[in-house]
N, C-alpha and C positions, 0 to 999 in steps of 0.2 A: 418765477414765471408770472408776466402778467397776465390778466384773465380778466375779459370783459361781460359784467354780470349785467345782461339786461329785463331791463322789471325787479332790480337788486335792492329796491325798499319795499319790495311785496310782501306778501307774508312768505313762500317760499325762496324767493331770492334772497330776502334777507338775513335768513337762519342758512343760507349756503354761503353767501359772506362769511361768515362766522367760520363756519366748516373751514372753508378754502384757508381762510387763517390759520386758524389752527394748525391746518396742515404744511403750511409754508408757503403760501401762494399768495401772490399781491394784486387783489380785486379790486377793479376798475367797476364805480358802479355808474350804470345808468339809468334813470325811469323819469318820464314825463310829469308822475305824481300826479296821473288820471285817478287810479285808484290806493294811493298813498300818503303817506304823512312827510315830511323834508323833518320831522324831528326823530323820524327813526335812524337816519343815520347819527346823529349823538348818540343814539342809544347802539347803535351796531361797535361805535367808537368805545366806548364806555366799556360794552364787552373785552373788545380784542383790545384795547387800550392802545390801537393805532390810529394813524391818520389816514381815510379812504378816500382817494381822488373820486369825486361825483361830479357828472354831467347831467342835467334836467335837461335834455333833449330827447323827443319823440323818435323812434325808429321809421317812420312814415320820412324824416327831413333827411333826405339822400346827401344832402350837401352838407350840414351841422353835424350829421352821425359818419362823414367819413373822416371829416378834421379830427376825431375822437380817434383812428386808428395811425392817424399822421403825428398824432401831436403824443402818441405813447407805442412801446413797443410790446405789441400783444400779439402773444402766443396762442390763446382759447380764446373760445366766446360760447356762453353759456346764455339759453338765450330762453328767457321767462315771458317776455314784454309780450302779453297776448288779455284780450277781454278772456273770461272766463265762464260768464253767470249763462246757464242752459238756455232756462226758461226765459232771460233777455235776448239771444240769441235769436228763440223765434220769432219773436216780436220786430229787433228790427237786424235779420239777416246782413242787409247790405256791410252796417256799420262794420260787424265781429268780420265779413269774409273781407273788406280793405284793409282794417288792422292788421288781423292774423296772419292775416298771407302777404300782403306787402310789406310791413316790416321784417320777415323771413327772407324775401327775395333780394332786399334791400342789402343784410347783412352778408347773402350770399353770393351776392356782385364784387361785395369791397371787399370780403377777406382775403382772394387770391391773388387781388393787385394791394394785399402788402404782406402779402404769402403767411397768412395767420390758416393752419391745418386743421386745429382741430376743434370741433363743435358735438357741444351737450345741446341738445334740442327737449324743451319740455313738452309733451305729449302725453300720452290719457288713454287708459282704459276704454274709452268711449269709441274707441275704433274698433272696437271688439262688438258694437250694439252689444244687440241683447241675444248674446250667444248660447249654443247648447252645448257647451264644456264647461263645465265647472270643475274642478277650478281652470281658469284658462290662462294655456299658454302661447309661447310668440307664434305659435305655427297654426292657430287657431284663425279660421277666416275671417277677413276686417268686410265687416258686415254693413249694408246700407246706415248711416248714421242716424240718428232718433234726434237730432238737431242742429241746427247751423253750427254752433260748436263743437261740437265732435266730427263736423264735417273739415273745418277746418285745420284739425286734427290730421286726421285722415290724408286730405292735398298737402298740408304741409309735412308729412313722411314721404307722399311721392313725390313732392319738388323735390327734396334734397337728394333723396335716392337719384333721383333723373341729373340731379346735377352733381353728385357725384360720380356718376358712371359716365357720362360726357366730358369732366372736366378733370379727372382722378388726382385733383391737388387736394382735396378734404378728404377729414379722416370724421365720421359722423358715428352717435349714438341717438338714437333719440326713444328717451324714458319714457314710458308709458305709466303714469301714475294712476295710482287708484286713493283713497281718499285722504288726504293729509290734513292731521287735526294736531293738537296741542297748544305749544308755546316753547319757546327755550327756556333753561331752567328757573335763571336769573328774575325770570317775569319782567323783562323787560322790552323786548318784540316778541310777539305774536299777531294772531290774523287780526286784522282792523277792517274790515268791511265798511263803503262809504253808502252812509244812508240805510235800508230797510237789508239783513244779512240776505244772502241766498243760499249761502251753505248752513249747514244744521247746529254745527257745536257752537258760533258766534250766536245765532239765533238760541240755541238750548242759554249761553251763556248770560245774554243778556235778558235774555224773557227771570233767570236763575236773579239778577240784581235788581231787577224791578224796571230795568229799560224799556221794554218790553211788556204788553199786558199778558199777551198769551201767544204758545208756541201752538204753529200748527203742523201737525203730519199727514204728509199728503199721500193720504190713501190707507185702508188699513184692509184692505179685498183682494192684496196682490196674493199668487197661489205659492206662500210661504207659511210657517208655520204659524207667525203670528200676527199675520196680513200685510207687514210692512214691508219696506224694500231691505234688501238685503247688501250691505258694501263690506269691501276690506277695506278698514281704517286704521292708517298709517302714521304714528309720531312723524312730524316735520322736522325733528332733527334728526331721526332715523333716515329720512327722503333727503337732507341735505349733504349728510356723509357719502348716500349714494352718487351724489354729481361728482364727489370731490373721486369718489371710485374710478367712475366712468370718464374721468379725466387722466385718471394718473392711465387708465388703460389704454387710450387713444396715443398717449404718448411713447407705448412701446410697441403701437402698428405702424405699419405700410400706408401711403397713401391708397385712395380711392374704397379706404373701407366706409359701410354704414353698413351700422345693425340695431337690434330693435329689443329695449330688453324690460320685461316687468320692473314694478317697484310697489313692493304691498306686504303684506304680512303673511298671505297666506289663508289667511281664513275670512271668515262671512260672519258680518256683524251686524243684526236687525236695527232700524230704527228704533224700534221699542226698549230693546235690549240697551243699546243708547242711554238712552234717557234714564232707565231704570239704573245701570251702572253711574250715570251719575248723580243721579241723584244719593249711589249709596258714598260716593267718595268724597262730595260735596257737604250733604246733611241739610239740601236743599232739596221742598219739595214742588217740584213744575205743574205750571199750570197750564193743559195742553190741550189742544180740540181736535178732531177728527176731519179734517179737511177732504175734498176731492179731489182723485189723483190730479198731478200735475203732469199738463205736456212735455212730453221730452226725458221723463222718466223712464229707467229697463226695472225690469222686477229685480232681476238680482244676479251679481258679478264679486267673482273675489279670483284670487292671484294664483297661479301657480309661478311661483318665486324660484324653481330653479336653478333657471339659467343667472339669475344676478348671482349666485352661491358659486356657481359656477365659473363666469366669465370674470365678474368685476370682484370676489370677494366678499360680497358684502351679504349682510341678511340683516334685516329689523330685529331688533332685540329690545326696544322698549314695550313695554306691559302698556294696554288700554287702559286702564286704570291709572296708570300713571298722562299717557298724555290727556287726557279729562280733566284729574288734579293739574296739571300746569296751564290749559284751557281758562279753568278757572280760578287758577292766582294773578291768570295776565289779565283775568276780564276785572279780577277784585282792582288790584293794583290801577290798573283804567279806570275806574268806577262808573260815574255814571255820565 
């Protein structure tokens, strides 16, 4: 079955490459390489020790990204290709809502005129804002968003929704992720952030090598135990076996299904707690400041993981501990 991975040199596309191999599935990758390396895929090859057709084409190019469905026979599309970074988001809105949403629309024009059914849609906790369910689940209300990103989230669940109940030829998931840290085992893809990180463990990691002078935590006043924000954080290869899940399941529904399903660990993991935890795994000690909260921050969100145990099979089983040590063999092995 082929499977078209878009954003498939990111840091989570690329660890689902791998997955989908693994599993038997022949992944079609595509990403622009806005926010990636074109020597990751050697390294995705190196892994599976196959050959991956790749396309450097933008999902925004209507015309370039439909010859991609003409010129192979594709059954899924798994679809990552979105900006990410919050606190960039607010700053410049317009960019993250033409991305995120047009390349969505984009893919959900052409799939039915070459009758490809089934789509993994990446999606985020962040549709949940800053909710009062802890731990929260799918049935929990998708709350005004706390930034242009999570807004985009948010519309892009009810396009698809809307368009699959209009068009009942898709068969839709779309994952709701909470925090994916690590590396694959190997240490040879993991997250690469272009320029200054915005997520924490690239940021912990390279502040940990010397890249970096000093790490900051932004806020330490939030009403938690030990002032910081509070996440469930997620091994990335645990979150890429979940797509390869959420694929084989789509494959024994009905059209016109979409449904909406955690992907996290289950528990709540402090900023602080972070740091401290790696610093004990590493034998590294950080140098860190006290910053002022950041906009677009929620105090604190973690998973009620159920329904993936349930529907797709699946649960996280890597130790935090463990994805922290692989964080920090892929940042050694990068160096500086």
């Amino acid at each position: 079955m082929q499977v078209l991975v878009t954003g498939g040199l990111g840091f989570i596309g690329s660890h689902t490459v791998v997955a989908l191999i693994e599993a038997g599935y022949k992944p079609i990758i595509l990403d622009n390489l806005s926010n990636s390396e074109l020597f990751i895929l050697d390294r995705i090859q190196d892994i599976t020790h196959q050959h991956i057709p790749f396309y450097q084409i933008d999902c925004l190019d209507y015309l370039n990204l439909e010859q991609v469905f003409q010129q192979n026979k594709i059954q899924g599309v798994i679809h990552f290709a979105a900006y990410k970074a919050v606190g960039e988001s607010v700053s410049e809105p317009l960019r993250y809502y033409e991305n995120n949403l047009l390349s969505l629309i984009n893919l959900l024009k052409i799939m039915p005129k070459y009758q490809v059914e089934n789509f993994v849609f990446s999606s985020s906790c962040t549709v949940y804002g800053q909710t009062e369910m802890l731990p929260v689940n799918e049935q929990a209300p998708i709350l005004p968003a706390f930034s242009p990103y999570g807004n985009t989230k948010r519309i892009g669940e009810e396009i698809i929704k809307d368009t699959v109940v209009a068009q009942r030829t898709l068969k839709a998931i779309a994952l709701r992720y909470f925090n994916p840290i690590g590396s694959h085992e190997s240490g040879l893809i993991g997250e690469l952030p272009k320029g200054i990180p915005n997520n924490l463990i690239p940021y912990i990691t390279q502040t940990a090598i010397g890249l970096r002078k000093q790490l900051q935590v932004f806020g330490n006043d939030y009403p938690t135990p030990d002032g910081t924000c509070i996440r469930d954080f997620i091994h990335v290869c645990d979150l890429a076996e979940a797509h390869v899940k959420a694929l084989e399941y789509l494959q024994t529904q009905d059209k016109g299904l979409i449904d909406f399903v955690n992907v996290g660990t289950g528990k709540g993991v402090s900023v602080m707690e972070i740091i401290k935890t790696f610093e004990e795994v590493s034998g590294v000690t950080l140098n860190y400041t006290i910053a002022p909260r950041r906009e677009g921050d929620i105090t604190e969100i973690y998973a009620d993981a159920t329904k993936s145990k349930q529907l797709l099979h699946w649960e996280a089983k890597r130790p935090l501990r463990q994805a922290l040590l692989d964080a920090w063999n892929w940042q050694k092995k990068l160096g500086l």
